[in-house]
C-alpha positions in Angstrom: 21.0 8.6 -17.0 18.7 11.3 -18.4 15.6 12.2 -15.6 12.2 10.9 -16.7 9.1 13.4 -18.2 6.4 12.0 -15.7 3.2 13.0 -15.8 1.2 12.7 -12.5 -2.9 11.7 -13.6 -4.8 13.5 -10.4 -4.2 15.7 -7.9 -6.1 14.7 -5.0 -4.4 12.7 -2.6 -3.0 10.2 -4.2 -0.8 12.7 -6.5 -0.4 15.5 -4.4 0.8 13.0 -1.4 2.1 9.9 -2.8 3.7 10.9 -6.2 4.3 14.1 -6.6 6.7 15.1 -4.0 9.2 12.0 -4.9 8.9 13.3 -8.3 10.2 16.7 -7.4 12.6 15.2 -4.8 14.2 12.7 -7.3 15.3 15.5 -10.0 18.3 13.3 -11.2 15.7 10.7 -12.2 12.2 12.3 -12.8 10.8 15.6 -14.4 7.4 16.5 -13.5 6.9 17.3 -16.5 2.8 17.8 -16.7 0.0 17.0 -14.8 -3.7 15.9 -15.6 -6.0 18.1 -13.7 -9.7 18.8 -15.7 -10.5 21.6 -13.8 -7.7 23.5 -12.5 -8.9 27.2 -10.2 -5.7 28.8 -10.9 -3.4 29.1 -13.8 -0.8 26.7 -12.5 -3.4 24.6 -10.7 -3.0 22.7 -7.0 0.9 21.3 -8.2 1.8 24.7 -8.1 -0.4 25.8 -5.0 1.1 23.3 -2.9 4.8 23.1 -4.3 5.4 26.3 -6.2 6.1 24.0 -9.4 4.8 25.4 -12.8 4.5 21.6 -14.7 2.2 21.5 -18.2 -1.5 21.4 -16.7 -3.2 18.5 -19.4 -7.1 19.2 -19.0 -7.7 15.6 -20.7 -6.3 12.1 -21.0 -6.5 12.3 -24.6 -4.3 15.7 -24.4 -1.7 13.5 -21.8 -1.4 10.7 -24.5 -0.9 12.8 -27.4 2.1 14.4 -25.4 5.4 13.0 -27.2 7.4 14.3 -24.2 5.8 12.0 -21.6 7.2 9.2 -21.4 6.5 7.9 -17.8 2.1 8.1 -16.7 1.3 7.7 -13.0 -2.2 6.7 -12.5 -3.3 8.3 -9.4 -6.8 8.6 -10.0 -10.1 7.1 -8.4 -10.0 2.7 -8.7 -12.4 1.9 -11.3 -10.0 4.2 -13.4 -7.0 1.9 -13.1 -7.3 -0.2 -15.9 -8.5 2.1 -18.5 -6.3 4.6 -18.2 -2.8 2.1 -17.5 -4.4 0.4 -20.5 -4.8 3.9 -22.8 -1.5 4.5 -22.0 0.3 1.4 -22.4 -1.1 1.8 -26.0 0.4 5.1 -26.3 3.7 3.8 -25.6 4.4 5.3 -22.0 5.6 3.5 -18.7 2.8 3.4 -16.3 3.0 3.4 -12.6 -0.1 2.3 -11.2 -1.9 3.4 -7.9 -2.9 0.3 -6.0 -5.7 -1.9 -6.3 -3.7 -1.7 -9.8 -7.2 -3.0 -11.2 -10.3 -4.5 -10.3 -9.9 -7.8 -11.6 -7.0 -10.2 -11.8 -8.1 -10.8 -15.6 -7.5 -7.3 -16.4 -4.4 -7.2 -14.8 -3.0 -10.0 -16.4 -4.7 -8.4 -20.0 -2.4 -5.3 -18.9 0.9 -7.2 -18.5 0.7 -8.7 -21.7 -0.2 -5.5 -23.0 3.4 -4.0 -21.1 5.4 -7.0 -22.2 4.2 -6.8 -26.0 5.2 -3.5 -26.2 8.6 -3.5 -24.0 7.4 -1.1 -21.4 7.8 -1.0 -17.8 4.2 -1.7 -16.1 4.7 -0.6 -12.0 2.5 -1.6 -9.2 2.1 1.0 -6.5 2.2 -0.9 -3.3 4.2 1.6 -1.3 3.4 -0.3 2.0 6.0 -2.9 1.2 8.4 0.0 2.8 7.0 1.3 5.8 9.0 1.0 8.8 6.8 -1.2 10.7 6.8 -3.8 8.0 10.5 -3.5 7.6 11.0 -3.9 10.9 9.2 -7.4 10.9 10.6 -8.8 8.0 14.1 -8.2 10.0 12.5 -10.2 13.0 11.2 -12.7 11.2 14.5 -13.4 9.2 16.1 -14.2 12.8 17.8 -17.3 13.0 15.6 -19.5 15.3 19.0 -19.7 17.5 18.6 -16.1 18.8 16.8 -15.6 22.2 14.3 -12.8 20.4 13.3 -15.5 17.8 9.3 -16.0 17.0 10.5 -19.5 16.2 8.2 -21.8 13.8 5.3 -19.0 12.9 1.8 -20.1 13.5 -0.2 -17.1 13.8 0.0 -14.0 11.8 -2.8 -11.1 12.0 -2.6 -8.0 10.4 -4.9 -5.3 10.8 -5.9 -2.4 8.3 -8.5 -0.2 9.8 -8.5 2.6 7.7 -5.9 5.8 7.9 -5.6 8.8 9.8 -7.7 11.9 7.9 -7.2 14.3 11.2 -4.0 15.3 11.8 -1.9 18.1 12.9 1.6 19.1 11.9 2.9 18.1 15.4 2.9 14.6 15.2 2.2 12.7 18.7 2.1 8.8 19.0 -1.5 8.6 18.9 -1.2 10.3 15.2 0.5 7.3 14.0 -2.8 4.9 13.8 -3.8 2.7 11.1 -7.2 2.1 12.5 -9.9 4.4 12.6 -13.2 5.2 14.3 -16.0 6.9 11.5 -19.6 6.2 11.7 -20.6 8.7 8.8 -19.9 8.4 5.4 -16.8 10.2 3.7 -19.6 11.6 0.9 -16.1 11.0 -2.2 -16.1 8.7 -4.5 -15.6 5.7 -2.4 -18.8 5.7 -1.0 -19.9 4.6 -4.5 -20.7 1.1 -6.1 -18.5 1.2 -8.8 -15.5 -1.5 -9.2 -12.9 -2.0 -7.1 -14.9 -0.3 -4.0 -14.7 -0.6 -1.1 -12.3 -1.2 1.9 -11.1 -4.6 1.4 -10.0 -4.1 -2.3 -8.8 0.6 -1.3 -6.8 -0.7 2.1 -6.9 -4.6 2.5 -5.2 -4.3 -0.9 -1.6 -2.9 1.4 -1.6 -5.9 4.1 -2.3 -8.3 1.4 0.3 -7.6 -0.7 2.4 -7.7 2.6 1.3 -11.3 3.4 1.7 -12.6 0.0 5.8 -10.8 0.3 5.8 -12.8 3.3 4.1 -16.2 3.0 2.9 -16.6 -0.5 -0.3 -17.7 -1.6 -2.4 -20.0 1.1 -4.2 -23.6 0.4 -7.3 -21.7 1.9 -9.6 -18.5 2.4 -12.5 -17.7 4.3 -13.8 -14.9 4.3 -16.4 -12.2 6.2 -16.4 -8.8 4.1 -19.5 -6.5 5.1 -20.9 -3.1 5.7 -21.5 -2.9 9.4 -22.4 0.1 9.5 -25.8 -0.2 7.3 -24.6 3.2 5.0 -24.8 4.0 1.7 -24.7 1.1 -0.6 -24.9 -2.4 0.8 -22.5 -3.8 -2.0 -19.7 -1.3 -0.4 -17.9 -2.8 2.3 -16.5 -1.4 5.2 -15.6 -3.7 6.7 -13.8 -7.2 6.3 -11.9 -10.2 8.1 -9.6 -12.6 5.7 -8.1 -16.1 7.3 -5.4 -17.6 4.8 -4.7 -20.9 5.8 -1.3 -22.5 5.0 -0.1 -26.6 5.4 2.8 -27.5 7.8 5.8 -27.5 5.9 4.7 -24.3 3.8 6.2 -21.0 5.0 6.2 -22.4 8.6 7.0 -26.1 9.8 3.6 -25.3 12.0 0.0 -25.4 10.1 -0.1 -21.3 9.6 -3.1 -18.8 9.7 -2.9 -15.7 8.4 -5.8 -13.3 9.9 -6.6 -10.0 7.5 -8.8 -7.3 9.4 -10.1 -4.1 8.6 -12.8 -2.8 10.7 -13.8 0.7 10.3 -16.1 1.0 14.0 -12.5 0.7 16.1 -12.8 2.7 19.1 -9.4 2.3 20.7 -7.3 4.7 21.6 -4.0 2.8 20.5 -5.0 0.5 17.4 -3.5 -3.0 17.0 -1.2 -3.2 13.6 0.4 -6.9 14.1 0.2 -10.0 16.3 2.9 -12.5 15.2 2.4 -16.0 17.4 5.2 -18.7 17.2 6.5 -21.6 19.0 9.1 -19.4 20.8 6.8 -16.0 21.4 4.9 -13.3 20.2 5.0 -10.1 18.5 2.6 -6.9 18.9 2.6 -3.3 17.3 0.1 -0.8 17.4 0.4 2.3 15.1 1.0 3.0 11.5 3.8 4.1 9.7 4.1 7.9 9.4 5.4 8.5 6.1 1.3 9.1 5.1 1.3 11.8 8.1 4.6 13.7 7.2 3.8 13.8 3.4 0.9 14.8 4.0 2.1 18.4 5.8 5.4 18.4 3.8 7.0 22.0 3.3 9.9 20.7 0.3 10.1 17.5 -1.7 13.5 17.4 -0.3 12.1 16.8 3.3 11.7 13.2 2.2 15.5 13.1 3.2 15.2 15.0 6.3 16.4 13.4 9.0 12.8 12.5 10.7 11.3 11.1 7.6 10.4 7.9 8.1 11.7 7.6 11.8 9.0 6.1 13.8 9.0 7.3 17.2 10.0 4.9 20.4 6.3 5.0 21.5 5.0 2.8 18.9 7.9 0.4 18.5 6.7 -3.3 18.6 6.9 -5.5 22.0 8.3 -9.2 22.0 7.3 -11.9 24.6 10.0 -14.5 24.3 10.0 -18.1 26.0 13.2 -18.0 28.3 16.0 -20.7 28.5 14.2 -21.6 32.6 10.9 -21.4 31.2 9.9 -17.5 31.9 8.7 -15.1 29.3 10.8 -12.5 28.5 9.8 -9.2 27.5 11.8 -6.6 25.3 10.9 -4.1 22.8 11.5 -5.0 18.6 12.7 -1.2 17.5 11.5 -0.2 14.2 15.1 1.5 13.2 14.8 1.7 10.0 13.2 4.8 7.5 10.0 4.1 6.1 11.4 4.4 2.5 9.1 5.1 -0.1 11.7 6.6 -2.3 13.2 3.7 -3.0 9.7 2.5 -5.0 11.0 5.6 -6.9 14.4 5.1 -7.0 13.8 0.9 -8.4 11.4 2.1 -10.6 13.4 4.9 -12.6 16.2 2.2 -12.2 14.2 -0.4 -13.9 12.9 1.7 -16.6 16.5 3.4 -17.8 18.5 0.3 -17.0 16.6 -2.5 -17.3 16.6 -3.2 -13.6 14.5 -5.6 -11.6 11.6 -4.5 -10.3 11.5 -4.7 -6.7 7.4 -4.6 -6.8 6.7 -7.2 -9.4 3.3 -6.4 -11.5 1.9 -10.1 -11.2 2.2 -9.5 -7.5 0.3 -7.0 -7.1 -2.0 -8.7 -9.6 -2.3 -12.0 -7.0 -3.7 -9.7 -4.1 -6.5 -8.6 -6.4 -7.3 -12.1 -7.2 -7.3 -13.2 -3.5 -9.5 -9.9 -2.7 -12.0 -11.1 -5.5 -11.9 -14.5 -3.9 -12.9 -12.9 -0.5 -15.5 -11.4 -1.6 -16.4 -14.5 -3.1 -15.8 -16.3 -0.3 -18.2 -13.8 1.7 -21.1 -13.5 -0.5 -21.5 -17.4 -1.1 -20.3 -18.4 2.5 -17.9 -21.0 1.4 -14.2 -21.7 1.6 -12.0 -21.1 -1.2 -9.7 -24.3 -1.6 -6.4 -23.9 -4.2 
C-alpha cells in the first residue's frame, strides 16, 4: 500500500516524542509530510533540529487544512485543543489521530465520531499505554488459567497508580529512571498549570490507567471519587491530584465483588514508586516502575531505534513480584517477567492498517471516549461528594 502524507500538529513533546519518530520509522506506511509549528527559529524548524528531516513547516491550521496532500492529521497539541482541531479536520476530509484525553467531554467525543462515521474517515484515539510492557505483561498474567500455580485466581482488588512521569533523565537509563510516580512541589509554569478544559492530572495522566481498566474490566456499577489540589498552587480548579474506586458486582469481570483503585498523587516521595497491586483469591501481584518507551524516545538518535534491540525491553530490576498461595498452605514467591517490548509501533502499524485496508482498530474511538466520561464523572463525584451509581 502507498505510505500515508501525515502531518504532525505540534512539536513539543507530544510530536517530537510520541508521533514523530514512528512516522519517520514507519516509511512504508507514513510520510511526514508537513508539520504545524507557528513559530518555527530556524528554516526547517525543531523536526529538522532533532531528526535532520526537512517536512513542509505549515505556520497555521488553516494553511494544514487547505493542504490537498495531507491526508492523515495528528493532533498533538495542548487538551483543550483536541476537539476543535480533530473536529476542523474531520471537516476537511483528513484521518485524524488524536492525542489523549481525545477531548474534554464525552459529548464532544461522541459529536466527533459521528462527524468520522458521516464522512467515512478513520477517527484514532491515542492511548499509547495500552502497549507498554508492564501492562502487557499483566494482561498475560491475568489470562492464566486459574489451574496454574502462578494464578491471581478470582480478582478482587485492582490498584493502579499514575503519579506523574519522569521529566529528569539521563541517557543512561538506571532502574530508578523507570518511575511513573513523581515528587514536584512547584509548578511546571506550561500550559497545564491553567484552568482551561480538560486540565489537570486526572483527565492529562489518569486518562492512560483508565483506559487500561476499562481494556481490562469494563465499565463499573460504581465511582467514588477524591480529585484535589494538595498542593494549594495555582488554580484550585486544577487538580493534582486524585484517587478513583470503580466498584464491580460478583459475577462481573471477577466471580468476587471487584474494586478497582485509580491513584495519582503528585507529593510521592519514594524512591521506588508503586505501579500495580493485583489481590486475588490465590495471591497478589506488585510492580513498581514505568514503562521506558517515554525515556528511550525521549533521547532517541534514529527513528529506526524504535527496532533496536533494547527498545521497549524493561530491565530485570523492575519486573513484577507474585505471592502465590502454595498447594501445603505457604506463600510462594517468584518474579512475573515483563518479556515482552513495549510496542507502540504497533498503534502505528493498526492505524495505517485500518486506514488503507479497512482494518479494525485495535484502539476503538468510543473507548477512549468512555474514560473521559468516567473522568467527568470523577470529578463529579469529587466536587458534590457523592457516589456515581450506573
Amino acid at each position: 500500500m502507498s505510505p500515508i502524507n501525515t502531518c504532525v500538529l505540534g512539536v513539543g513533546l507530544s510530536g517530537l516524542t510520541f508521533h514523530v519518530p514512528f512516522i519517520l520509522a514507519l516509511p512504508d506506511l507514513f510520510i511526514l509530510h508537513s508539520v504545524l509549528e507557528r513559530n518555527p527559529t530556524t528554516p526547517h524548524g525543531k523536526t529538522h533540529e532533532r531528526f535532520g528531516v526537512t517536512p513542509k513547516v505549515h505556520r497555521s491550521l488553516e494553511d494544514v487544512l487547505k493542504d490537498q496532500e495531507i491526508e492523515l492529521i495528528i493532533v498533538g497539541t495542548p487538551n483543550e485543543t483536541h476537539y476543535s482541531f480533530a473536529k476542523a479536520a474531520l471537516e476537511a476530509g483528513k484521518h485524524v489521530l488524536v492525542d489523549k484525553p481525545v477531548t474534554s467531554t464525552a459529548s464532544e467525543g461522541r459529536e466527533l465520531d459521528a462527524l468520522a462515521k458521516a464522512k467515512g474517515l478513520v477517527l484514532y484515539p491515542f492511548q499509547n499505554r495500552r502497549f507498554d510492557s508492564d501492562f502487557l505483561a499483566l494482561r498475560k498474567l491475568l489470562a492464566l488459567p486459574k489451574s496454574s500455580a502462578q494464578s491471581l485466581g478470582d480478582i478482587y482488588e485492582f490498584e493502579s497508580r499514575c503519579v506523574g512521569y519522569p521529566h529528569a533523565f539521563t541517557s543512561i537509563l538506571t532502574a530508578d529512571t523507570y518511575r511513573f510516580d513523581r515528587y514536584r512541589a512547584a509548578l511546571k509554569g506550561t500550559w497545564k498549570d491553567e484552568p482551561k478544559p480538560a486540565a489537570g492530572q486526572t483527565f492529562d495522566l489518569g486518562t492512560h490507567i483508565m483506559d487500561q481498566a476499562l481494556t481490562l474490566f469494563g465499565k463499573p456499577s460504581k465511582l467514588t471519587a477524591f480529585v484535589q489540589n494538595v498542593r494549594g498552587l495555582g488554580n484550585p480548579e486544577v487538580d493534582d491530584s486524585f484517587t478513583i474506586y470503580m466498584q464491580y458486582p460478583a459475577g462481573g469481570p471477577s466471580e468476587h465483588p471487584l474494586t478497582v483503585i485509580l491513584r495519582g498523587q503528585i507529593l510521592s516521595v519514594r524512591q521506588k514508586q508503586t505501579r500495580y497491586v493485583v489481590r486475588g483469591s490465590k495471591g497478589t501481584f506488585e510492580k513498581s516502575g514505568v514503562d521506558i518507551q517515554e525515556d528511550q524516545l525521549r533521547v532517541l538518535k534514529a527513528p529506526s531505534d524504535v527496532f533496536g534491540e533494547s527498545y521497549g525491553l524493561e530491565p530485570e530490576a523492575i519486573w513484577g513480584s507474585l505471592e502465590n498461595l502454595g498447594s501445603d498452605g505457604s506463600v510462594v514467591q517468584t518474579t512475573w517477567p515483563s518479556t515482552e517490548r513495549g510496542a507502540y509501533p504497533e498503534l502505528f502499524k493498526n492505524l495505517a492498517n485500518v486506514i488503507r485496508n479497512g482494518a479494525e482498530q485495535e484502539v476503538k474511538w468510543s473507548q477512549a471516549v468512555d474514560a473521559v466520561e468516567l473522568i467527568q464523572l470523577a470529578h463529579k463525584s469529587s466536587k458534590e461528594g457523592i457516589t456515581i451509581v450506573f
